[in-house]
C-alpha positions, 0 to 999 in steps of 0.5 A: 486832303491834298489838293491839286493844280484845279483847286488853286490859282497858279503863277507863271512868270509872264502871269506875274508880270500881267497882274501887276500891269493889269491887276491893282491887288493880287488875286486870290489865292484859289479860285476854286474852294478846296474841301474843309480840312478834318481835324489839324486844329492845333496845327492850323492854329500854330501856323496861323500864329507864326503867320502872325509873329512879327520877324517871320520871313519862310516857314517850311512844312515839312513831312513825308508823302501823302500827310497833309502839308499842302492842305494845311498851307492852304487852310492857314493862308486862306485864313492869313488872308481873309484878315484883308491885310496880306495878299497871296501868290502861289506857285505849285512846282509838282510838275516842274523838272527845269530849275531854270523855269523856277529861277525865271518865275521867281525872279519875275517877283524880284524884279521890282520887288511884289507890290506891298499890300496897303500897310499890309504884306505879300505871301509867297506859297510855294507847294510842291518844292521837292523836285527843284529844291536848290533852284527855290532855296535860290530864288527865294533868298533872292525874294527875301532880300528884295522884298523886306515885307515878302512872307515866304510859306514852302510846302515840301517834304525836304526843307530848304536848308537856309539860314531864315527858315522855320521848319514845321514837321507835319505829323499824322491825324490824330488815332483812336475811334474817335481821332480825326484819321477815323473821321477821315476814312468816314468822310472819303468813304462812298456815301453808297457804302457808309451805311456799312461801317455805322456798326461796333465791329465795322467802327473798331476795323477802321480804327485799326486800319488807320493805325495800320495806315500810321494816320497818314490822310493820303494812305487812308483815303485811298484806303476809305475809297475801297470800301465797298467791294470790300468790308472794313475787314478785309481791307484790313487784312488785305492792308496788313499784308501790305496791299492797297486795293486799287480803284479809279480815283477822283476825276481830279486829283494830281497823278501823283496822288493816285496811288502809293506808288505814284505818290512815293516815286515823284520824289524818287527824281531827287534821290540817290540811288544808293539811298533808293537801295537803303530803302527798299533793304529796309522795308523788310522791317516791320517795326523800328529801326535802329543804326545796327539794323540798318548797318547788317540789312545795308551790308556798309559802314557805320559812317555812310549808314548814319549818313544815308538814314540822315539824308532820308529823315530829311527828305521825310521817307523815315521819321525819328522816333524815340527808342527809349534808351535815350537814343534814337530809332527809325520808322517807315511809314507805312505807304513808304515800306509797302511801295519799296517792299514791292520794289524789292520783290522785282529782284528775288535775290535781293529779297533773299539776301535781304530776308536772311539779313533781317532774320539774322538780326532777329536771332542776334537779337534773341540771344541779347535778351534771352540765351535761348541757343542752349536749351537752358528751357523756360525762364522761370516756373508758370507763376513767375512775376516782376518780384522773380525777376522780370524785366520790364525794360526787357520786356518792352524790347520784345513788345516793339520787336514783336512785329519782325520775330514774328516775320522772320520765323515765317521766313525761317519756316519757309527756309526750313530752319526750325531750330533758329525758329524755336530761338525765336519762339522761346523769346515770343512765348516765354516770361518777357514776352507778350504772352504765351498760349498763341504759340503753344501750336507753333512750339510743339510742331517746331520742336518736333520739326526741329528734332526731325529735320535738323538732328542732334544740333537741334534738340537744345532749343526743342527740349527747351521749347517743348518744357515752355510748352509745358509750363503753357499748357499746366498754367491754362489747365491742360496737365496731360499735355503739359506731362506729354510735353515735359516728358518729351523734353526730358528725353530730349535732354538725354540725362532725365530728372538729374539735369533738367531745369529748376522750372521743370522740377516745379512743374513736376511737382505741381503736376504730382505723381500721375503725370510724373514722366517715368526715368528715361536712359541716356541717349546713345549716339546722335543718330541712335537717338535720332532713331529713338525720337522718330521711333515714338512717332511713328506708331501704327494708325488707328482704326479709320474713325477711332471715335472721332464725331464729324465735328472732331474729323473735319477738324482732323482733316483741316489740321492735316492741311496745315491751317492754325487754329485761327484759320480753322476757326474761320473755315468753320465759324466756330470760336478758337478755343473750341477748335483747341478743345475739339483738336485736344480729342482728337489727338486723345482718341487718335494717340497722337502727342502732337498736330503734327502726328495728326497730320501724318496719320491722316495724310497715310489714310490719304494715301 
């Protein structure tokens, strides 16, 4: 989609100055055709339409990197002048760093004013503004007032700030199977390999990766230009942890369209470094960000955040997006949060105070909208609906945050922090949550971390997790481990039935007597009960196959590895939930309550 200096003609001052000696109409625009732009009706269309509107004097394109803004100028120009009654100069600045190269050249067009078109007009497109913005906003007030017929078009990813201007944000391709962004990516994959994504599993992968890609043309066709090597699969998992598989690139395309990091660190000249600073701190968001966030991941004050997240909407590095409550958020996209997150990863301490900051603002969070901190336990019996209380604006709170619990709770595990893991957890799975059953294996094993490794503090949020868990494994049929974990979570509340939440005393009920937890005593001191709860898990190992099949042993084995239910369900090309089923024996035969059990039990044969 972005063209580059071989596919347009471009003007110097004395090239200025030769054409109108030598020339008796402008020439054209590009002297080498650019390729067809994909989809961009609409916004072809509307530029085309200003072009047109009597009164127009600079219109500006606007956008953040890689979206387009070149190649829509170029499209509607080339339109504008084949109608035979506008002539067109354009100027590519990419490469230009002295402004007085700018002042030269532009005052070159003013000098005697650009010819006027019989009965017609002069274009003026300026691309690339970014690097010698106030020197083009300069001149180009100059060329307006010289030159009453002069249209001046600008394509850059900061506006020019001037009172005549009209600006046009640029937004995305159009998502979806059969949007304009998947045409894209079909389009720039090698016609070698695009025998390779004609299937239904290979046509929904790069709809995905187009999302992933937010629909930025630039981010998928060097996306597209993997493919090959690499199926659309694992390009898409390879993108959702935040690389960009390299290759050689076209012959001509400009260096700064040849990667993410070309392309974001052209406009760093232009930038402050504070604000550089912000944008690498906020990279380690995964979803929308609101002017709290930035305020606790930046460490500064309201004041200067609200003007560094303005500055960098300006200059298209963040984007406004409607957060719902009648106010605004923010979001990268992301080739800006993938080049900055590597960024910060050159400097380790800045990425740890970076990762705690962002996961304090996920717990913050976690206790806005759910109180999980007490152990209070599930909200809610397993049948809960919106008539008992749900809370849809609550809900999709949850659903947009989803994407940042999820990745501080790999930071929390990593850190060792199981009871601020569950807070996180007990909002992901609980009632207002997307859903619960994904987390069941991350619950149970948290919670006996929790207990373990974090001692009396720690047994509010694993009675609470373990009575989720609970309700989870009784709604999808499972009421062994539903009374495994309920009894569990009663004897980490230490008072038994007399004060364990309303939901548990439903799932009691519905469990009925065979699944009854018997009466547990008040713990004793914290460290007694500590012993107790280690005591309960460390029974004697079986017998070395304890009826296991070979099916049920690998899976035993690849448990005690620490790989998820997911992964082992790739490892062995099996679905999900026979891998569950398959682990539910297992920890029958072997007496275990837990996967944690499995994998102690396991690694002592081991050794």
């Amino acid at each position: 989609m972005s063209q580059t200096g071989r596919n347009r003609r471009e003007h110097t001052a004395a090239d200025t100055e030769e054409a109108r000696s030598t020339e008796p109409d402008p020439a054209p625009v590009w002297a080498i055709p650019a390729p067809p732009l994909i989809g961009r009706e609409d916004e072809l269309r509307c530029v085309t339409e200003l072009l047109a509107a009597p009164g127009l004097r600079l219109l500006t394109l606007c956008g953040p990197a890689g979206i387009g803004k070149s190649a829509l100028a170029h499209a509607a120009l080339a339109a504008t002048a084949a109608g035979g009654r506008s002539a067109v100069v354009a100027l590519d600045l990419a490469e230009v760093r002295d402004p007085a190269m700018v002042d030269s050249t532009l005052r070159a067009l003013t000098a005697e004013g650009p010819r006027r078109p019989e009965g017609g007009r002069q274009l003026v497109f300026l691309d690339n503004c970014d690097p010698v913005i106030d020197a083009v906003a300069e001149g180009v007030l100059r060329l307006l007032a010289a030159a009453p017929w002069t249209v001046v078009v600008c394509a850059s990813r900061t506006p020019l700030d001037v009172y005549a201007e009209r600006i046009l944000p640029v937004g995305p391709l159009r998502l979806g199977p059969e949007g304009d962004a998947v045409r894209l990516f079909t389009d720039r994959v090698s016609p070698y390999y695009r025998h390779g994504i004609t299937g239904a599993p290979e046509r929904a992968a790069v709809a995905r990766i187009c999302e992933v890609l937010d629909g930025v043309p630039l981010a998928i066709e060097i996306a597209a230009e993997a493919v090959g090597p690499l199926s659309p699969a694992e390009l898409e998992s390879r993108l959702r942890r935040g690389e960009y598989p390299a290759r050689g690139r076209l012959r001509d395309l400009a260096e700064r369209h040849r990667s993410v990091g070309h392309a974001l660190g052209w406009g760093e000249s232009a930038q402050r470094e504070e604000d550089i600073a912000l944008l690498k701190r906020l990279s380690v968001c995964e979803s929308h960000i609101d002017l709290d966030t930035a305020g606790q991941l930046s460490g500064i004050g309201r004041e200067e955040i609200a003007g560094g997240l303005r500055r960098l909407v300006h200059q298209g590095l963040l984007t406004s997006v409607d957060n719902g409550l009648g106010g605004y958020s923010f979001a990268m996209t992301h080739m800006a949060r993938s080049h900055y997150r590597q960024e910060l990863e050159r400097d380790p301490a800045a990425l740890a105070m970076a990762r705690a900051r962002h996961a304090g603002v996920c717990l913050a969070f976690a206790e806005r909208v759910g109180g999980t901190g007490t152990g209070a336990g599930f909200v809610g019996g397993p049948n809960t609906g919106a008539e008992d209380g749900r809370d849809a604006r609550r809900a999709a709170a949850i659903a947009r945050r989803l994407p940042d619990l999820r990745s501080a709770v790999r930071h929390l595990r990593q850190a060792g922090r199981y009871a601020d893991v569950l807070r996180l957890l007990l909002v992901m799975a609980g009632p207002d949550g997307p859903g619960g059953v994904e987390y069941t294996a991350q619950l149970e094993e948290s919670a006996e971390r929790a207990v373990e490794d974090g001692g009396a503090e720690s047994r509010g949020p694993a009675a609470a997790a373990l009575l989720t868990l609970a309700h989870l494994a009784a709604r999808t049929g499972d009421p062994e481990r539903a009374g495994a974990a309920l009894r569990r979570a009663i004897a980490l509340s230490g008072h038994g039935e007399r004060t364990i939440p309303h939901g548990a005393r439903e799932l009691l009920a519905a469990l009925g007597d065979g699944t009854r937890p018997a009466p547990v005593p008040p713990p004793g001191p914290p460290a007694r009960a500590t012993a107790t709860v280690t005591a309960t898990t460390t029974a004697p190992a079986p017998p070395h196959d304890a009826g296991l099949t070979p099916r049920q042993h690998e899976v035993a084995q690849l448990v005690a590895e620490g790989l998820t239910n997911r992964q082992i369900s790739r490892e062995l090309e099996i679905s999900e939930w026979t891998v569950v089923n398959h682990l539910r024996e297992v920890m029958r035969k072997l007496g275990c309550p837990s996967r944690v059990h499995v994998a102690r039990i396991l690694g002592r044969r081991a050794g």
